[in-house]
Steps between C-alpha positions, in 0.01 A plus 500: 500500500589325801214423784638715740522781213094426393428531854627854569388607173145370610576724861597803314220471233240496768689768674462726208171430437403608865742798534286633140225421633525575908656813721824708434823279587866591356831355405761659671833549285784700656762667257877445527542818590258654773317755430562807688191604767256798359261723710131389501343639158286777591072379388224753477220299416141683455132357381395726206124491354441634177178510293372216762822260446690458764917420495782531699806635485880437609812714494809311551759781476702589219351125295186740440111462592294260438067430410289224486285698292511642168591269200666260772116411618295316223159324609482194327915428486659702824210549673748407902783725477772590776762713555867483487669426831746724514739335751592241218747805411736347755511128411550536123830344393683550202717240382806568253697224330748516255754331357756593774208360744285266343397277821498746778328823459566812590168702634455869388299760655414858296496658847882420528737581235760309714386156408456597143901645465590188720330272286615359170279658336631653125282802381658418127352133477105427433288462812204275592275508770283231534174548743339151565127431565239392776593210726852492309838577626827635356695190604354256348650287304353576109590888643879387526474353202436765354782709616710265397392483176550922462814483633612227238343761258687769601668720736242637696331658807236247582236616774256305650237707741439343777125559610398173676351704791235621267406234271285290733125436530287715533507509091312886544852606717708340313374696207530828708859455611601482131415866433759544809730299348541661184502827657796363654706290189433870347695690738768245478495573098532856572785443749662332250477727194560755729789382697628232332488680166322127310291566189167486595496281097730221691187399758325242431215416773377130513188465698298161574108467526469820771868588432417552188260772595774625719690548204248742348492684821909494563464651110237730535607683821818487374323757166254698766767603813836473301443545124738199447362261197633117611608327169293208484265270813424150417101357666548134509125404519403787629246480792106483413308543787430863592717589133342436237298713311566816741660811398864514430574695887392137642687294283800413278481672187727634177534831656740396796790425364656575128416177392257240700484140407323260639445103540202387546434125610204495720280729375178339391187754426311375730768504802244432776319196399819332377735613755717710304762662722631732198330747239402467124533869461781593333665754735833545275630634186552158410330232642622115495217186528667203488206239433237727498540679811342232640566191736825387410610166404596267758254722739166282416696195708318618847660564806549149694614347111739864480625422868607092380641623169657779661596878330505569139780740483773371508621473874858307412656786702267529791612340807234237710351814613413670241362218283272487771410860493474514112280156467242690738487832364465320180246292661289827639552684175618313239414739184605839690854375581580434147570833432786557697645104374507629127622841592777309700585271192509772245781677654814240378324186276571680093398151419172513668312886430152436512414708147157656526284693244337737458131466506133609527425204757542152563284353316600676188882382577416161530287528182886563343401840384767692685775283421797739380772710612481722177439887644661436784152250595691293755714503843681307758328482791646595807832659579628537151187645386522741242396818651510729181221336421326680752231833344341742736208462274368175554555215711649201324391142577759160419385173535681163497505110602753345806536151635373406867850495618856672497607518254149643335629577182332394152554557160212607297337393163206590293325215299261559252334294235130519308236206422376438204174640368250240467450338159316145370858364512547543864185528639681735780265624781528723817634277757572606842806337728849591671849576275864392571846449387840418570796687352831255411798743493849421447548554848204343695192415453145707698263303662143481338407808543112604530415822239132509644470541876141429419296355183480662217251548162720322158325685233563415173710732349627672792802642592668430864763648680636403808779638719693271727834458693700167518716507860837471351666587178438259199754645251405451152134339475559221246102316582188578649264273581175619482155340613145572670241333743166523402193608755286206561131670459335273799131653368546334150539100542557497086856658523614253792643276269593664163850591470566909465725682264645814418634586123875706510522783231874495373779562725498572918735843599708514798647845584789549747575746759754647212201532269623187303218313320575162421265303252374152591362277266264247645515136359117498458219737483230279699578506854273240681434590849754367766729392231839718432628654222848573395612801346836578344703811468520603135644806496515846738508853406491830704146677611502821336 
């Protein structure tokens, strides 16, 4: 990035910190179209005190009533709560595109059928809506993106909602216009089943951190005050704070939609101590975690080294602009605006689909143990995700590995091999060090690739299985090379300077994504630490 580029970047970054952090402030965005003038909403507001708890109340016409009490007040995790302001009825915007207008948009208002009929709106082609979250706006440039992207995809009625006069700090009203704004995406959906005559199964509701949420109240109200069942909402990292682990009326959950995915990318357990913007519970039928849920590659650089190095989706497309905007959101919240990146490159990369599988949790998944696609055990993440898969039993939790940076892509292998059981020939004993290898394919070769994050026990007669993803395709792996660093035990001068080893029982076993397992032969069975080993492909065969 240029210096002129770092410095703005710096600017903004601050900015954002201080608008999170300081009093309300806004955006303004004007449509292409202006909106036509409505009366003042009619408020009745009242103080209510039941069984010694007090809350307040707000009516803001025909968008419903509001509390601050019942399951939206929770001690310990929404202890400060607020009420919708009901004026933000008359600056929501939404913005269509579609392929006839794919730059300029056309806004839409459900309290004028005029500018829907005017519009080029189709009722027969799929519609999105996508609600962004707090501090964001509709017109920036990952948002655009995106639209583009869709409208590659197909011919259809993309909508962004426009609710940048609600979004800002305070966090507490921000959270309270939501309920407001779904109220209102819901009447649109009724307008347009309605009216318009769409299939309620042709919208699809994309919703960022708090838009997310929005989603689930766009889908809900939509159920409760129309009886109209949206096809399927999408949570990209899904907000945490004041979400998670409150009842399903608070939040995003299976219920609002026919079938609710979710990506979650931010969502560490313990969200306040590390910062986490998103939520670990899964909120969706199915529920993508690329790396874990957790901070996402690329994120651990730190804001001043993510301001230098600049944005890690790909911003080829953005202009100066916007490469500033997305290298400080990045820089502010690194991990949380993933989500929407590998939603955005799902839509039109076959090449690159981020497979993900099924699992119990992370750790299990990287232990290898949930690496198939047999039952229907794995799914694309993102746009193309396979929403059959989706049960109103249970809740259905996919797991994979990305790159720090567009495109985030891998494909994934399972290794496993076994020691040998000790004997008086090989003396073997537990040992305890770090595992790697590097895959030769006829079409590249991996890096050396760490198998332990951390050190591990080599017990003698063991059996270890390890799950990994290589950043590009290999095509056929003809070598591995396989080796290990021993943990120097500083407490025990006598194994300073003895040389460690590890004894190989027959053959390593690579499986592919295909379920292809491909038998190596190693070229010895003593593997002295720090040294590699080769092993050849002898044969393959299919996993049964």
């Amino acid at each position: 990035m240029s210096a002129t580029a770092v410095l703005l970047a710096v600017t903004l970054t601050v900015g954002l910190c201080l608008v999170a952090a300081g009093p309300s402030s806004r955006i303004s965005n004007k449509g292409t179209e202006p909106r036509k003038s409505r009366a003042v909403i009619p408020v009745v507001t009242r103080q209510v005190v039941e069984h010694s708890e007090e809350r307040a109340e707000a009516c803001c016409a025909d968008l419903g009533c509001y509390s601050t009490g019942g399951d939206f007040f929770h001690i310990p995790l929404r202890p400060f709560n607020s009420l919708p302001r009901c004026a933000l009825k008359n600056d929501l915007k939404l913005h269509l595109n579609t392929r006839r207008n794919p730059v300029d948009t056309q806004v839409l208002d459900p309290y004028d059928a005029s500018t829907l009929f005017l519009s080029n709106f189709n009722a027969v082609q799929k519609t999105q809506i996508i609600i962004h979250g707090f501090i964001d706006n509709f017109q920036w440039p990952w948002w655009k993106n995106t639209i583009v992207e869709l409208l590659k995809n197909g011919d259809h009625n993309v909508i962004r909602l426009d609710w940048s006069h609600g979004n800002t700090p305070p966090y507490t009203q921000a959270v309270a216009n939501l309920r407001l704004v779904g109220a209102y995406v819901a009447k649109f959906i009724h307008h347009l089943v309605t009216i318009q005559g769409v299939n309620p199964a042709d919208i699809h509701i994309i919703g960022h951190s708090l838009g997310a949420h929005g989603a689930g109240y766009s889908g809900s109200v939509a159920q409760s005050s129309y009886n109209i069942t949206v096809g399927r909402i999408t949570g990209l990292d899904p907000a945490g704070p004041y979400y998670t682990n409150l009842p399903v009326s608070v939040r995003l959950d299976p219920s609002d939609a026919a079938v609710v995915d979710t990506i979650v990318t931010d969502g560490h357990p313990h969200s306040i101590l590390q910062l986490a913007l998103g939520s670990p519970q899964p909120m969706g039928h199915i529920n993508f975690y690329p790396n874990g849920g957790l901070e996402q590659p690329g994120c651990e650089r730190g804001i001043i080294s993510g301001i230098f190095q600049g944005p890690t989706m790909n911003a080829s497309g953005f202009d100066f602009f916007g490469t500033v905007a997305a290298t400080a959101f990045e820089a502010v919240a690194c991990s949380h605006a993933r989500a929407p990146v590998l939603f955005h490159e799902s839509i039109n990369n076959p090449a690159c689909t981020m497979k993900s599988f099924e699992c119990s949790d992370y750790e299990s998944f990287l232990r290898g143990e949930c690496f198939t696609c047999r039952g229907r055990r794995c799914a694309d993440l993102g746009f193309h995700a396979d929403i059959s898969l989706a049960s109103q039993y249970m809740t259905k939790n996919y797991y994979t590995i990305t790159t720090e940076k567009s495109p985030f892509c891998t494909s994934p292998h399972k290794l496993e091999f076994t020691l040998q059981p000790k004997t008086s020939a090989n003396g073997a004993s537990s040992k305890h060090g770090l595992v790697y290898v590097t895959l030769y394919g006829t079409l590249a070769t991996s890096a050396k690739v760490l198998l332990t994050p951390e050190s591990i026990d080599l017990d003698p007669g063991s059996t270890y299985t390890f799950f990994f993803e290589t950043p590009r395709e290999l095509g056929t792996v003809q070598s591995i090379v396989f080796s290990w660093t021993a943990k120097i035990e500083l407490f025990n001068p006598l194994e300073w300077f003895l040389t460690d080893y590890i004894h190989i029982e027959g053959n390593l076993f690579l499986t592919e994504q295909d379920e292809l397992v491909s038998v190596f032969q190693p070229a010895r069975s003593k593997v002295e630490e720090d040294k590699d080993l080769l092993s050849t492909l002898i044969h393959s065969f299919e996993q049964l």
